[in-house]
Each structure stands twice: as C-alpha cells, then as structure tokens.
DRENBA-93447 format. One record per residue: residue in three letters; x, y, z of N, C-alpha, C in turn. Coordinates in pm, whole numbers, m for minus. Atoms other than C-alpha are relative to their C-alpha. Example, Ala and Ser with C-alpha at 12.3 -4.5 7.8 and 13.67 -1.06 7.14 Angstrom:
REM DRENBA-93447
> bake|n_px|n_py|n_pz|ca_px|ca_py|ca_pz|c_px|c_py|c_pz
> ala|89|m119|0|1230|m450|780|90|120|0 .
> ser|m82|m119|m6|1367|m106|714|m77|109|73 .
//
This chain:
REM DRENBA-93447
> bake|n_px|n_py|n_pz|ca_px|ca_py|ca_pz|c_px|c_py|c_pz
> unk|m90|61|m98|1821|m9002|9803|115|m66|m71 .
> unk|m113|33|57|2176|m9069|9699|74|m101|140 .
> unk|m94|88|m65|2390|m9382|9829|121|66|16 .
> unk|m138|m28|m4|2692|m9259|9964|107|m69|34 .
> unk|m75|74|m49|2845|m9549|10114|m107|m160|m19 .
> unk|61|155|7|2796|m9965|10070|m36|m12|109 .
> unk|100|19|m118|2677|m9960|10449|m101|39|m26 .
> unk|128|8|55|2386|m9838|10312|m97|m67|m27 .
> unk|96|108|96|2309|m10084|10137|m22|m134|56 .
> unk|41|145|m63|2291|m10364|10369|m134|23|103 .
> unk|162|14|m91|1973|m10477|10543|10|m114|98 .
> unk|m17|80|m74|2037|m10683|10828|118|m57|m20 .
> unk|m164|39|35|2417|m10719|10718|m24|m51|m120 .
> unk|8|56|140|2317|m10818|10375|m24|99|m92 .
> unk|m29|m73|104|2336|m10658|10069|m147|64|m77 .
> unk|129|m6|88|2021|m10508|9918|26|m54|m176 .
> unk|m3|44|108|1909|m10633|9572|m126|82|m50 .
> unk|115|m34|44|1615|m10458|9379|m73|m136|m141 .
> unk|25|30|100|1413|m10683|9181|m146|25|m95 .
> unk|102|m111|31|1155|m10501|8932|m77|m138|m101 .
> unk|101|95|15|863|m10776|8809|m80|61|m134 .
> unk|128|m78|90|592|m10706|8530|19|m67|m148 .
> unk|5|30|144|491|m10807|8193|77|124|m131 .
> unk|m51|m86|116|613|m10703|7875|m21|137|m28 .
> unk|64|m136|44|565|m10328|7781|m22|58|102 .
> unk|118|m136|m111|468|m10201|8153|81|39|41 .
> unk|m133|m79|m14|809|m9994|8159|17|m60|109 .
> unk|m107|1|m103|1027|m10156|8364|97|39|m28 .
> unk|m113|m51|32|1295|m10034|8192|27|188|43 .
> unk|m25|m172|m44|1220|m9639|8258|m23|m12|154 .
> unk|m7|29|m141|1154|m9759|8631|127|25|71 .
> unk|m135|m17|4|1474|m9908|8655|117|119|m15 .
> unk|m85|m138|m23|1636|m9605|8558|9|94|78 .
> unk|m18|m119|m147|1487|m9343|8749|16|m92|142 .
> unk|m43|49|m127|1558|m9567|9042|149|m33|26 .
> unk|m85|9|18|1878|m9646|8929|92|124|22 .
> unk|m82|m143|28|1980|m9271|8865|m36|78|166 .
> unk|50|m87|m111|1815|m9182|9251|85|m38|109 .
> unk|m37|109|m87|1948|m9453|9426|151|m20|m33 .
> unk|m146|60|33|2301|m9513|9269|9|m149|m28 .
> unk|m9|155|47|2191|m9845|9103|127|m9|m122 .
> unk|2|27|131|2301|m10049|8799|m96|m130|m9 .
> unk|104|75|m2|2069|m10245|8600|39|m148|m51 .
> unk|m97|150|3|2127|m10639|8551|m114|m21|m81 .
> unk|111|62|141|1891|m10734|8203|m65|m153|104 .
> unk|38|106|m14|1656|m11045|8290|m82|12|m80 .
> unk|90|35|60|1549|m11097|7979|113|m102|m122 .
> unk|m34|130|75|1614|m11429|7709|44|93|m85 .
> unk|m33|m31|129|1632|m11246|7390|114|134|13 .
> unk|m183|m139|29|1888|m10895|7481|46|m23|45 .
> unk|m176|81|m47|2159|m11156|7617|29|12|m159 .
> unk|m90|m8|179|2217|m11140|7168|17|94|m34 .
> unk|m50|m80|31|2393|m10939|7005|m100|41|m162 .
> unk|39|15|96|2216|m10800|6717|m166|9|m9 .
> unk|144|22|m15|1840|m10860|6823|m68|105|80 .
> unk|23|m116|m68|1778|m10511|6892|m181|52|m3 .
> unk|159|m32|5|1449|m10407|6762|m124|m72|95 .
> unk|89|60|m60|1224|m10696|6862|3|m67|141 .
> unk|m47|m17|m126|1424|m10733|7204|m67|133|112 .
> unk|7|m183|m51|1315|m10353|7289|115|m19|97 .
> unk|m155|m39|m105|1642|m10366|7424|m16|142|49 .
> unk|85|m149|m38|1672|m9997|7630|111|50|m89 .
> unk|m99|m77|116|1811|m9774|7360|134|41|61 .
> unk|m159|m66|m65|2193|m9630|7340|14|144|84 .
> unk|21|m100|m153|2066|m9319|7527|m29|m25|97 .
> unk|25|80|m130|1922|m9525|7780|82|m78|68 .
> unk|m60|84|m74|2173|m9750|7839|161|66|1 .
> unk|m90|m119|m53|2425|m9449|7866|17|26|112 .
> unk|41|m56|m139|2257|m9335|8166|75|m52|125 .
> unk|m12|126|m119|2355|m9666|8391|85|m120|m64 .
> unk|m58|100|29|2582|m9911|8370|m84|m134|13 .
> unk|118|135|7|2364|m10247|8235|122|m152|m22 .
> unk|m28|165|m24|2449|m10596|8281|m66|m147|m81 .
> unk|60|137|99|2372|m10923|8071|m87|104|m124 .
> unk|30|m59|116|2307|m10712|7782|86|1|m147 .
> unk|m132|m26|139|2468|m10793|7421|76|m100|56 .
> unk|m74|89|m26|2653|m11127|7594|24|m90|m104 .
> unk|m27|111|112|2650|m11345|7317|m58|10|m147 .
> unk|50|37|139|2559|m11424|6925|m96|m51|19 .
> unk|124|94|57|2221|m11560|6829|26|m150|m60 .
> unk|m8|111|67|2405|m11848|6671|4|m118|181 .
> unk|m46|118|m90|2508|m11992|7030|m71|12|85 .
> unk|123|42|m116|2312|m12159|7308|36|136|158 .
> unk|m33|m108|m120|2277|m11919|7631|m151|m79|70 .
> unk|78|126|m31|2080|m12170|7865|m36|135|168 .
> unk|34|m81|m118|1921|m12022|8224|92|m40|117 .
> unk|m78|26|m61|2187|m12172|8394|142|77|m30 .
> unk|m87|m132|61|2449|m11927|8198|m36|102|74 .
> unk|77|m169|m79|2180|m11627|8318|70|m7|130 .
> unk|3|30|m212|2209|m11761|8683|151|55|46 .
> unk|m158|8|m1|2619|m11796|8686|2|197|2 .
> unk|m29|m143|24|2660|m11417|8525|m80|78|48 .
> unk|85|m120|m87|2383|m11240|8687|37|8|168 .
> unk|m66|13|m95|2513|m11362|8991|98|64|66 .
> unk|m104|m63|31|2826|m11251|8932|m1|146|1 .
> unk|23|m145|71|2698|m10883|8820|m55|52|131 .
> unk|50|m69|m97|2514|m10845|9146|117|m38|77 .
> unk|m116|m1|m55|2817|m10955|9381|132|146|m51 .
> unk|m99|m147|58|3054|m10681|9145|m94|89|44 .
> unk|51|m134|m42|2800|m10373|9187|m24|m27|174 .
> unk|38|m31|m135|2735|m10425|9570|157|7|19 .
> unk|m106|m26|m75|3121|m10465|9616|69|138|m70 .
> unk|m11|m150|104|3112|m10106|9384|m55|89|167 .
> unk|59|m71|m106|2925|m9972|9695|m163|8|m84 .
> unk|150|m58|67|2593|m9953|9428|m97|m95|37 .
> unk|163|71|m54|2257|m10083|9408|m36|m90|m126 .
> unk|43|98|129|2165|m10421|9176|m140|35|2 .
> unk|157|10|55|1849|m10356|9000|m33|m81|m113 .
> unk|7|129|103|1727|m10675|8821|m91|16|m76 .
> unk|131|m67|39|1479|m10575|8588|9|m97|m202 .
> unk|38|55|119|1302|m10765|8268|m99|m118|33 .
> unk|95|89|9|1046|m11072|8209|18|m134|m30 .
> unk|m27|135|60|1202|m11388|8132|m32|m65|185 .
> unk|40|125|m75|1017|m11599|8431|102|m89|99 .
> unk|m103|131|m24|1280|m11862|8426|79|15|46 .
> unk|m96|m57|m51|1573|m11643|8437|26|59|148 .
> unk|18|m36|m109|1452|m11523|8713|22|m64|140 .
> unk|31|111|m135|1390|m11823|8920|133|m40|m9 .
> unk|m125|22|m11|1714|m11920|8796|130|43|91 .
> unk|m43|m91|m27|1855|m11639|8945|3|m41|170 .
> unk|25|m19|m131|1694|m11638|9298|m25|m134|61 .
> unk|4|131|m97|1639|m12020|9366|103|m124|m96 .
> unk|m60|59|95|1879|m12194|9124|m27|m79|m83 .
> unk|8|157|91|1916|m12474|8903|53|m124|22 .
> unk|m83|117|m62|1979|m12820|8998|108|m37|m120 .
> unk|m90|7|47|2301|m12921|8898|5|m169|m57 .
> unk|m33|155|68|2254|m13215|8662|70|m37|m99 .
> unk|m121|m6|77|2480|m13354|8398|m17|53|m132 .
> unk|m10|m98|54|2569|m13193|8109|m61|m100|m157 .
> unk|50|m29|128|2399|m13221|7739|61|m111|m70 .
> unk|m64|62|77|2438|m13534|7547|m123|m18|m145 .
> unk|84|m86|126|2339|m13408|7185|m24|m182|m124 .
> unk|10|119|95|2375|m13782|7045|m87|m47|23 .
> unk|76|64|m86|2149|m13929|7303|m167|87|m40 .
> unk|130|m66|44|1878|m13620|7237|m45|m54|m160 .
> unk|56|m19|147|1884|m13667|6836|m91|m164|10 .
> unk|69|136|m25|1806|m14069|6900|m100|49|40 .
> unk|59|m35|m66|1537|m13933|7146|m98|50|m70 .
> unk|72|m88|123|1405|m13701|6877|m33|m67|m119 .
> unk|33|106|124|1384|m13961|6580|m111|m90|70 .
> unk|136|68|m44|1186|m14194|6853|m140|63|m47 .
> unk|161|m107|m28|919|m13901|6883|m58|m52|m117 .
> unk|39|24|125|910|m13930|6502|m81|m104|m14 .
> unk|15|134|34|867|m14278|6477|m110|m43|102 .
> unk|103|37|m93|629|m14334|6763|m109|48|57 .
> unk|130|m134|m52|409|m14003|6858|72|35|155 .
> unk|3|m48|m139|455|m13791|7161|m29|m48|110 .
> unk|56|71|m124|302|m14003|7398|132|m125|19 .
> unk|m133|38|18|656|m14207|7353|100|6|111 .
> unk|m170|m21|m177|918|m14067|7610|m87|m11|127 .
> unk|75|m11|m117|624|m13984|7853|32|m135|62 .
> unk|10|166|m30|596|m14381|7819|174|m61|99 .
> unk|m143|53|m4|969|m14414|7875|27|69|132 .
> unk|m100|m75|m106|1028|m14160|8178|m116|m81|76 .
> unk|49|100|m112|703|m14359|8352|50|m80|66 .
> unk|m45|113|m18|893|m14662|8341|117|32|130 .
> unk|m128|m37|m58|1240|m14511|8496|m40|110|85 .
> unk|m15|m58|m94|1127|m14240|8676|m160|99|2 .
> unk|161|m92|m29|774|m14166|8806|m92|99|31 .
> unk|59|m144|m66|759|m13907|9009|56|120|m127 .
> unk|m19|m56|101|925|m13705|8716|m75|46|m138 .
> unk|82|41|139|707|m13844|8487|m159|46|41 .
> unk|117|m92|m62|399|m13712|8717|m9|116|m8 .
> unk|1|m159|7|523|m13371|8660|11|78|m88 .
> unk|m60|m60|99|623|m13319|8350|m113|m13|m127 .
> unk|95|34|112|344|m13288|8076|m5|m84|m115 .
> unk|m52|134|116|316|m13577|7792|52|48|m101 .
> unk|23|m43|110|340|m13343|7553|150|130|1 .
> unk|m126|m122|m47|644|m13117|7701|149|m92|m40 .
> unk|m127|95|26|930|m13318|7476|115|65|17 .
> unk|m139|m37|m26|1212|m13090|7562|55|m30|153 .
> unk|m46|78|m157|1166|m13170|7954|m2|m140|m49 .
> unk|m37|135|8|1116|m13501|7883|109|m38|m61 .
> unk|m129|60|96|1415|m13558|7664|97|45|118 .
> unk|m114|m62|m153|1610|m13367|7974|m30|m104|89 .
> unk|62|105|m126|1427|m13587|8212|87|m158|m19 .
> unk|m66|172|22|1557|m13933|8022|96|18|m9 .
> unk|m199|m48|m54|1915|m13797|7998|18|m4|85 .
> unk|m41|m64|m143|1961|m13676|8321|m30|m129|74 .
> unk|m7|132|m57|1844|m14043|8413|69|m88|m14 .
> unk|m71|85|57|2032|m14203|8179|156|35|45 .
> unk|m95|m41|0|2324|m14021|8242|45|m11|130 .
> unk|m31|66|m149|2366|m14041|8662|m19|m92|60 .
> unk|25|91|m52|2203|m14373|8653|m71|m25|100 .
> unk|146|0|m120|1918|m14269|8899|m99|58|m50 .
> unk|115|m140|51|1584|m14077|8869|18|122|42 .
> unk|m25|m119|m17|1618|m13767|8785|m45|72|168 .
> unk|34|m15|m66|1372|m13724|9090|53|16|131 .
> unk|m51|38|m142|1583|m13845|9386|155|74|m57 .
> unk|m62|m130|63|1869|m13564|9228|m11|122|25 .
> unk|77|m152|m27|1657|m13275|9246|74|102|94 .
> unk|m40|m143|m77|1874|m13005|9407|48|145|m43 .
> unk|m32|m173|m6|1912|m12623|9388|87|69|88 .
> unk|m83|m141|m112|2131|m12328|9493|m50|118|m24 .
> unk|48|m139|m1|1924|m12069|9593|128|114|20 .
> unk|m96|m146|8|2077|m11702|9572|6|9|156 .
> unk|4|m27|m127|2200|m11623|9940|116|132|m6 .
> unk|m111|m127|m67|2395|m11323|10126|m113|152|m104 .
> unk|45|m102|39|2127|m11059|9941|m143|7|69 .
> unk|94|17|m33|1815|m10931|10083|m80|60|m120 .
> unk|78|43|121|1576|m10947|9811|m149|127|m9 .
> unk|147|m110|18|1314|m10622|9738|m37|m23|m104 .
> unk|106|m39|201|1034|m10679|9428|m79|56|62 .
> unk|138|m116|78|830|m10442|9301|m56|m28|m142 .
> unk|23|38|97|600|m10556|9073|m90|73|m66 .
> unk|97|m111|86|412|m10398|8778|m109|m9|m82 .
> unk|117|82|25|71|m10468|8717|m83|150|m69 .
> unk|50|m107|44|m94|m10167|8495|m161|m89|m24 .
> unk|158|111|37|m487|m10255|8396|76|m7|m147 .
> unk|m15|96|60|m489|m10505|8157|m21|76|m175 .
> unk|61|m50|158|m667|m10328|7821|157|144|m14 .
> unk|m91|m142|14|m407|m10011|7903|150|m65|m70 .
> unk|m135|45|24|m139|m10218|7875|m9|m101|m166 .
> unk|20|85|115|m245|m10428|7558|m4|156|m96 .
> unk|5|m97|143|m307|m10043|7373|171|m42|10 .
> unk|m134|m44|m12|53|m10002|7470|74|m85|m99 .
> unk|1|133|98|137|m10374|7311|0|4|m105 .
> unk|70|14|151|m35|m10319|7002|74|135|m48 .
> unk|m133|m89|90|178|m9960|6933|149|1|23 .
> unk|m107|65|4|505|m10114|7078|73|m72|m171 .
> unk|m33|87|125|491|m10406|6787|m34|106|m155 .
> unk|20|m65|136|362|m10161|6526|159|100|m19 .
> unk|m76|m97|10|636|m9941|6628|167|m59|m55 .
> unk|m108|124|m4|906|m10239|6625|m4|27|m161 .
> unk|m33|13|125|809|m10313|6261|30|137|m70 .
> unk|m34|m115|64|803|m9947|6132|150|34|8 .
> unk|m127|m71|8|1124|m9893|6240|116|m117|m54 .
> unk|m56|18|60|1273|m10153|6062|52|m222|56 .
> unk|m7|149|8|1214|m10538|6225|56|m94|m102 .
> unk|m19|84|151|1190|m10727|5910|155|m20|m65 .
> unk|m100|m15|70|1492|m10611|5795|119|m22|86 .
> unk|m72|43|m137|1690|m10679|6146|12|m104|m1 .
> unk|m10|175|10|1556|m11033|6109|70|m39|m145 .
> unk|m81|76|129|1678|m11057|5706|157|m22|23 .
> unk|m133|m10|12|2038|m10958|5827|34|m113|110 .
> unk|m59|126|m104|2054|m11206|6132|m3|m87|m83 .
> unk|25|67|67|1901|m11425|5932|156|m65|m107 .
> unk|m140|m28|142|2183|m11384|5614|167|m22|107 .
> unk|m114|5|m99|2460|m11369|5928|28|m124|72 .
> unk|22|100|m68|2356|m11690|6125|m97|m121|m50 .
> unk|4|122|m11|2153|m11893|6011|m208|m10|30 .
> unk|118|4|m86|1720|m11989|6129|67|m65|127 .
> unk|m27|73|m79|1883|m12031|6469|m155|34|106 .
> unk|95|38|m111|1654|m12091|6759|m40|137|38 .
> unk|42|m123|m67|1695|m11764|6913|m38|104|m99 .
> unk|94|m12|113|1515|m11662|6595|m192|m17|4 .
> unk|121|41|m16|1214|m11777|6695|m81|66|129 .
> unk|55|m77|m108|1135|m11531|6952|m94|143|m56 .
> unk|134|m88|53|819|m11301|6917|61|120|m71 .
> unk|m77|m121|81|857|m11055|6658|86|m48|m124 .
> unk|m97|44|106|1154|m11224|6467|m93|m117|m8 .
> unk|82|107|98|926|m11547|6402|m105|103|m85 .
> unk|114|m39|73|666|m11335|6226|85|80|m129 .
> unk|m53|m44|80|892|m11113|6085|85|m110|m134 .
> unk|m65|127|77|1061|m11464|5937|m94|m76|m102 .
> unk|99|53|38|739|m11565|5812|0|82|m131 .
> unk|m20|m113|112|715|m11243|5606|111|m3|m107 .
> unk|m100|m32|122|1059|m11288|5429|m10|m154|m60 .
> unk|m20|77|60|979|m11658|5372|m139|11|m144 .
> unk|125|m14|92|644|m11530|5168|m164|m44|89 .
> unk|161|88|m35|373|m11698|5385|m54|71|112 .
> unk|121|m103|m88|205|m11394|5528|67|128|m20 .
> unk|m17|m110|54|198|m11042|5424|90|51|180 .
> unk|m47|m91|m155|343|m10748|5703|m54|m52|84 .
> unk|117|9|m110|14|m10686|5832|m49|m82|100 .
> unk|29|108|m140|m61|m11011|5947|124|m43|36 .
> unk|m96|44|m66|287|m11068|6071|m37|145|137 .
> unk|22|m120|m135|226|m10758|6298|m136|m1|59 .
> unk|122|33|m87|m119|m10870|6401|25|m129|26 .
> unk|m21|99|m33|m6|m11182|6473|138|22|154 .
> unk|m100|m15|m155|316|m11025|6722|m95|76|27 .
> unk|46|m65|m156|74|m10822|6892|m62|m63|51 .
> unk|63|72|m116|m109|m11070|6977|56|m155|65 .
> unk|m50|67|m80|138|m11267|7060|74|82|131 .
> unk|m41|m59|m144|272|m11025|7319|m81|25|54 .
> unk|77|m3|m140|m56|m10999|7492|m32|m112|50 .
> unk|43|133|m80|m86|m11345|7523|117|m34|81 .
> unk|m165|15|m60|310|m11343|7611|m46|56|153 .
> unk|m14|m83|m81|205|m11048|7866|m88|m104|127 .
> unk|107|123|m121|m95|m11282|8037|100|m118|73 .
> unk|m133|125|8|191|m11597|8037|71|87|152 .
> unk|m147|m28|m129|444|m11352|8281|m98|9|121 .
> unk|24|m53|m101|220|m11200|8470|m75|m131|86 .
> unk|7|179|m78|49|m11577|8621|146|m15|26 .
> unk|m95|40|m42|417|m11639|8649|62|48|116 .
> unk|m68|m79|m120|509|m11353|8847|m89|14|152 .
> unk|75|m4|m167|230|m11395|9096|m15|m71|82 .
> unk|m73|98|m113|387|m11673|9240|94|31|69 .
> unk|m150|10|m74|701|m11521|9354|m47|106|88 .
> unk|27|m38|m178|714|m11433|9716|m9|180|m9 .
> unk|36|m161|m59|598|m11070|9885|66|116|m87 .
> unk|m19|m49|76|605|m10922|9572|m69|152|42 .
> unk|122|m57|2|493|m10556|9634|m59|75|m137 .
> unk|82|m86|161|241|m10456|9327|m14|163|m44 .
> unk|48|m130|43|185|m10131|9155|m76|m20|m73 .
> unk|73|59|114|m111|m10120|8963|24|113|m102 .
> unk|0|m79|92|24|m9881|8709|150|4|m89 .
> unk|m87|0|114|298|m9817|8418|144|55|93 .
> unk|m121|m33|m39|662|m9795|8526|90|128|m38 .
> unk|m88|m131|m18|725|m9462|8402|m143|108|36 .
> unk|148|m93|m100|379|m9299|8592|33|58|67 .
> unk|m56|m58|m62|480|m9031|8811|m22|m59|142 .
> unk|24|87|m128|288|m9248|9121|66|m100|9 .
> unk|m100|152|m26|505|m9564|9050|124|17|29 .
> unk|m101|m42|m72|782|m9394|9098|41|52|139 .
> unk|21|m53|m155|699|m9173|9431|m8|m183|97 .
> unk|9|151|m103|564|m9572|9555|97|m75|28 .
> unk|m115|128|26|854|m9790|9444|143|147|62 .
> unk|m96|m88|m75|1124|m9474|9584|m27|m10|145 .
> unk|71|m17|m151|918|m9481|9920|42|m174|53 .
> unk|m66|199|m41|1008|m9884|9933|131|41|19 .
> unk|m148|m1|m38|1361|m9811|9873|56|83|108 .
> unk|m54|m76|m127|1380|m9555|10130|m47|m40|119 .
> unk|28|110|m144|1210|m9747|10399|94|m110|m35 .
> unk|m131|122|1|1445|m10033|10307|144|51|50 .
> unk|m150|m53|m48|1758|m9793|10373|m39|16|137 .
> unk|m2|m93|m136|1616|m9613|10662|m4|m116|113 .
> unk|31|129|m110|1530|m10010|10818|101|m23|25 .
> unk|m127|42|m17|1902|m10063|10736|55|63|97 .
> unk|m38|m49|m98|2024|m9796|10917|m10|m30|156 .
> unk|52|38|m188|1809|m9845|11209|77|m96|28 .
> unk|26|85|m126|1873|m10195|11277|176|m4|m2 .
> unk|m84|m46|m11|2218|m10104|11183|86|38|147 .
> unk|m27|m69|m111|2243|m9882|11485|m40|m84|127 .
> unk|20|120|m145|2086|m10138|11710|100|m85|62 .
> unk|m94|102|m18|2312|m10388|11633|164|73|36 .
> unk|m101|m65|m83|2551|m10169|11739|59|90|119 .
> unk|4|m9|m114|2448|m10064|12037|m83|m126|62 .
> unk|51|118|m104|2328|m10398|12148|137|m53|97 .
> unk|m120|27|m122|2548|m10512|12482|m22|m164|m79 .
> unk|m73|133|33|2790|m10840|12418|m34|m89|112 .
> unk|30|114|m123|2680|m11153|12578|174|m88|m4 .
> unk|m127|89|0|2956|m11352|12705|m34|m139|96 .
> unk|22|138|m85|2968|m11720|12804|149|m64|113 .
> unk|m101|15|m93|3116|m11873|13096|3|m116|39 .
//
C-alpha cells in the first residue's frame, strides 16, 4: 500500500505518527524500513548514542545501505564532545515529524532510548537552565559528606521531590536542588509538561522470546568488536577526549581494553551482558507506555511484518472512513 496523498495520512484530522517500541537487537531498524519503503515513511532515530557523529559501530547505527533506502532523522546530529540532553531530542524530533507529514509522508519513530521517547510524546517540564558552578559545589558536597547529603538537602526544601527521587540518584538530585534554587520554589509545585499534540500516535511493539533475543545479543556485540570497536573507541577517544558519551555500552568496555584493565574477551563478555541486562531495562520501560500493540517476534520475521502492515492499513482505511463520514455528516446550525 503506497501513500499517495497527505489526506491519507490523517486519522480523525490528525496526522498519523508510527511509533516502533522494543529492546535492543529485536530489529526495529529492518521493521522500520520495510514499513517505511511500503507505506512512504521516513525514519526519525530515538536512540541516545546515533545523535554522534562518529559512534558508529557500538551505536549499530543502520548502515550506509540502509540509511540510503529512507530518508533518517536525528542521526549523526552532533559530536561526542557536546552535551545533547532529551530536551534537544524532544525540540528536533518534533520538528522532523511536523516536516515529513507536511512532505505528505509517514513519521516512523523507531529506536530504544526510553527517555527520548517520553520526551518526545509527553514532554519535559520546562525548568531553568544549567548552572555548572552551582552543580560542581553540589558535587564536592557529595565528596565531603556521602550520598545521603543532597537527599538530606532536597528533604528540607522540597519534599515531595525528595519522596521521589532515590537517595542515591545524585544527578536528579543535583537537578532537583537547582531547579529549586534557581526559581525559588519546589521544584514540585513547577512540575509541568508539553505533551506532543496534533498527531495520532500508532506503537507497535517488539517483544521476541527472551533467550532468542539474548543469542542475537551475544553475536551482535561479538560482531561489533570483530569489526573493529576498539579501534572506533581509540580514535574518538584520540579526537575528543573520555567524554561522557563514551561511556555508553560497548565504548566503556572497549575503553577499558585500551586502558589495559581487561583483556578483549572480557570486554566483550562484559558488553553482552550488558546489553541483555540493557535489553531487560527497555523492555519494563516500554510496558508502561499506553496501547502499545505487541509482536512477540523479531522485526525482520516475515509475520511481524504481515501484523504491523495490517495495523497500518486498518489505520488508513479508519482514516478514510471516518474521513468520508465527516463529510457527509449534515451541518448543524444555531439559532
């Protein structure tokens, strides 16, 4: 089924959106495509680590034949040296789905970053902006006092905050006492979001069994390092710097390896099992977000495709319909 026109694509006068769910490794990326290439999508990245430039391998970014196919979005946006926060994601993904629907195409949001996500579809409250003098003070306390420290400090100023936020979670908390310090209230009585509006919202999520998807895991990361990890991370490394976005699965191990303090092997038994514990992490995450519908199998399975095509074409064919309703419904008039 080919889009031929942006009326298509609305569902009750709104814009369709595809958004494709699932842990690490359970192809959403070959999903995305063939849905992309059926449908007349493009695909919008939601993932932390292939917003950098450079962090190709242990990203599994979708290769340069793959990302030939379809025009991709939040992919390659920035350097590893500089911050790219989920409130950045939110702004430009935003942005990326508004441009392809006013293309006449189809946004398909597809990757595992959680956050980005939520960022995406229910926003981020808009609190004030980053004071890096105020954190380092903040950060010397910790030192000087133990972790149980700020907890102590956001009790005092702001409780309900301080009820939510774990004792031990010092990057919220250091956000938490800023963001108090800084508007002069609790963060708490603040608290607002801008959810995503004007799109109607389809997931499909991708739930393969659990052991199938961990072989997959375990020759992913083997496959990562063979083809040349290590040596991806020496050149960022040599280019930038140990920045933060360094420290993402794969490039920490591989970092480990060039500092001496663990052979390959256990740097590559150490990322695979950090991506099945990564993979457990999304998928609890993703089974909170609303009328998700599941597949229990791999995103390039010949059944996940027939299922997740059969969604999108009941989603057009609903458009149409109510389409046609609403345009043969008789005008009320007041008097």
């Amino acid at each position: 089924m080919k889009i031929e026109s942006a009326s298509q694509l609305e569902l009750g006068k709104l814009p369709l959106a595809v958004l494709l769910l699932g842990p690490t490794g359970s192809g959403k990326t070959a999903l995305s495509l063939a849905l992309g290439e059926r449908f007349g999508g493009e695909i919008v990245s939601c993932d932390s680590v292939a917003v950098y430039r450079g962090m190709d391998l242990g990203s599994a970014k979708p290769s340069p034949a793959e990302l030939a196919r379809l025009p991709h979005h939040l992919i390659n946006v920035t350097n590893p040296d500089q911050p790219f926060t989920a409130g950045d994601y939110s702004g430009q993904a935003r942005a990326a789905l508004h441009a392809i629907t006013a293309r006449g195409r189809l946004p398909i949001v597809t990757g595992g970053t959680g956050l980005y996500l939520r960022a995406l579809t229910e926003g981020l409250f808009a609190g004030p902006v980053r004071q890096e003098d105020l954190r380092y003070r903040l950060q010397r306390c910790v030192v000087r006092h133990g972790n149980g420290w700020l907890h102590r400090i956001l009790l005092r100023i702001d409780p309900p905050s301080a009820a939510r936020i774990h004792a031990n979670d010092t990057p919220k908390l250091i956000r938490a006492i800023e963001v108090c310090l800084a508007a002069r209230k609790p963060m708490s009585q603040i608290l607002t979001r801008d959810p995503l509006t004007g799109f109607h919202l389809l997931r499909i999520g991708l739930n393969p069994s659990r052991q199938a998807l961990y072989d997959r895991l375990n020759q992913r990361c083997a496959a990562m390092f063979a083809a040349g990890l290590i040596e991806e991370t020496r050149s960022l490394l040599a280019r930038y710097g140990p920045v933060k976005a360094l420290d993402a699965l794969g490039y920490r191990q591989a970092h480990c390896v060039l500092q001496g303090l663990c052979s390959e092997e256990e740097a590559l038994q150490q990322a695979q099992q950090g991506h099945r514990n990564y993979a457990k992490r999304q998928l609890t995450w993703f089974r909170r977000e609303p009328e998700v519908h599941w597949i229990a199998d791999f995103g390039d399975a010949p059944t996940t495709l027939a299922i997740a095509g059969e969604l999108l074409a009941r989603a057009f064919a609903s458009a149409m319909s109510d389409s046609r309703i609403a345009d043969t419904a008789p005008t009320r008039s007041c008097h």
